[in-house]
N, C-alpha and C positions, 0 to 999 in steps of 0.2 A: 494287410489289415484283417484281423479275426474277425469272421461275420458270424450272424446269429442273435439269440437274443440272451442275454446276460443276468441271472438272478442276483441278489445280493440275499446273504443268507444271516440271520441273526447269532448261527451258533458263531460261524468263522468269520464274521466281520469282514469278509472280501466277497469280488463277484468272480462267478465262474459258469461255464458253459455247459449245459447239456443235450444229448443230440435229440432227445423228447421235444424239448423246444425248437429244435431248427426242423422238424418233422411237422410240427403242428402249423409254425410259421406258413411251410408250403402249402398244406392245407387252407389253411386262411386264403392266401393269394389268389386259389382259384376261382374266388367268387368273387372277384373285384374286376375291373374292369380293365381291358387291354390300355397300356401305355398310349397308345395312336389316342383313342377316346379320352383320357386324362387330358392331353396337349391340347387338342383340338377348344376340350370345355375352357380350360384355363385362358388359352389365344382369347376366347369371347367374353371371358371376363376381365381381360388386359385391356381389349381392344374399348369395351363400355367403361373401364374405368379409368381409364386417361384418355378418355375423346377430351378435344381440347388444349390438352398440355404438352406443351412438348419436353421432350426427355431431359433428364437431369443434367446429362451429357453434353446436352447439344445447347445451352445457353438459355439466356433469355432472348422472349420472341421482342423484335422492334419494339413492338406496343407498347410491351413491359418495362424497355427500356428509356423509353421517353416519359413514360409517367412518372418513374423513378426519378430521371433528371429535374425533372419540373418539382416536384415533391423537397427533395434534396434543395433546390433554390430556393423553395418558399420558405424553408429551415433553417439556413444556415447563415454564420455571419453575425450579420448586424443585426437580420432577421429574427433572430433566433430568440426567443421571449429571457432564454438566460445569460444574454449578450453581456458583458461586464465591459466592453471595451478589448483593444489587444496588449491593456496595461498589466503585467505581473510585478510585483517586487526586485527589485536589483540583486534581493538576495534571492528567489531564485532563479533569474537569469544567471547568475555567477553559478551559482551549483549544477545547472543544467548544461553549462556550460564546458565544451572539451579543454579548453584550459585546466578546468578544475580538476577532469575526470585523472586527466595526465599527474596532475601536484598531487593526486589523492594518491594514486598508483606508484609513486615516486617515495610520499609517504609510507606506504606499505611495505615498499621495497627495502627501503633504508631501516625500516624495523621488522626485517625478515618473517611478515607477515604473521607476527605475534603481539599480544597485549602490552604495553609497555606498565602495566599496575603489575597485575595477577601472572602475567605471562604466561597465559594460553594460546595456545595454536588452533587451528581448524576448527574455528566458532566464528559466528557472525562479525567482523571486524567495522570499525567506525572511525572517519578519520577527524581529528579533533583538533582544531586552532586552540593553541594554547593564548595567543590575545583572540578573543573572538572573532568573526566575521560581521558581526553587526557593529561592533567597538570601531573596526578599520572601517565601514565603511563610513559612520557617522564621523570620524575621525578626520578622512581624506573627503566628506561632501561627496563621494561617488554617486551620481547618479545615470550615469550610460555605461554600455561595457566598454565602450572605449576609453574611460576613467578606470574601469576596473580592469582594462588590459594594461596601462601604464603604471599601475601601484604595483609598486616591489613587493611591497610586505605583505600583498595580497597572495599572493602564489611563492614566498620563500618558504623552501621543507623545512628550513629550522623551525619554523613558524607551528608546523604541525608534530600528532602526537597520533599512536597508533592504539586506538580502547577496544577491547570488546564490546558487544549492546549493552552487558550487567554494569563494566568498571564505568562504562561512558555516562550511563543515567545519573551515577552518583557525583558526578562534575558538578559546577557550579553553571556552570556555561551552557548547560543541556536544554533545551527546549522549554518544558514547562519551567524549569527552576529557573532559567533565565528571565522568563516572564515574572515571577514573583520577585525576582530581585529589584527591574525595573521600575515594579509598582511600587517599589518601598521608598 
């Protein structure tokens, strides 16, 4: 590694070295203090500014961790002033779901992981029920996954279609547009 001290110069737009400077540099040096003196002041400033704490390293101390504990229980659960219940929607249990993850993937596969509109490649891909997933489930009354693990129609790849984010928004079946349809 080139040592020294580096100018950057405005005519040549680069840095380069002159030995001016690594001459002055030692100069400088020997009005500073010996390395042993550096170490020693630094140790008493480590030492006064982590009294206390123990190192990042080495964990948290008991104390710390019981308070935590106790903390964490006052919190959480039921506890927890934004407790909704551990009720979510059937639709998204089904999409969080690795049944789904596999029919999606499945989907993808069988449409060589391109657009079936526009037929783009390697862009955001979306996998699309051509009957919806809200349609099937009001359709079959699904309400446990063990109703939505015994519907066929729910996980058939015929059933699905392979959109990019752009082709998919423009469905009728997409998110907000589905909401405005139902309102009507």
């Amino acid at each position: 590694m080139p040592q020294g001290i580096y100018i950057r110069t405005k005519k040549r737009g680069g840095w380069f070295q002159t030995k001016e400077s690594n001459e002055s540099r030692r100069q400088k040096m020997l009005g500073r203090p010996t390395t042993e003196k550096m170490r020693l002041s630094f140790e008493k400033i480590k030492k006064s500014f982590y009294k206390g704490y123990t190192p990042w390293n080495k964990g948290l101390s008991a104390e710390t961790d019981e308070r935590i504990k106790i903390i964490v229980e006052k919190i959480s659960g039921e506890k927890n002033y934004n407790w909704k219940g551990r009720n979510c929607s059937i639709n998204t249990k089904i999409r969080k779901s690795n049944r789904y993850k596999t029919w999606r993937k499945e989907v993808f596969v069988r449409d060589n992981w391109t657009c079936q509109r526009c037929r783009k490649t390697r862009c955001e891909l979306h996998p699309h029920h051509n009957k919806s997933l809200s349609e099937i489930i009001f359709k079959y009354n699904i309400q446990t996954m063990e109703q939505a693990n015994e519907c066929e129609e729910l996980w058939d790849v015929k059933n699905g279609l392979t959109y990019c984010k752009e082709c998919h928004k423009q469905t009728t079946a997409y998110g907000k547009n589905l909401k405005q349809i139902e309102n009507v």
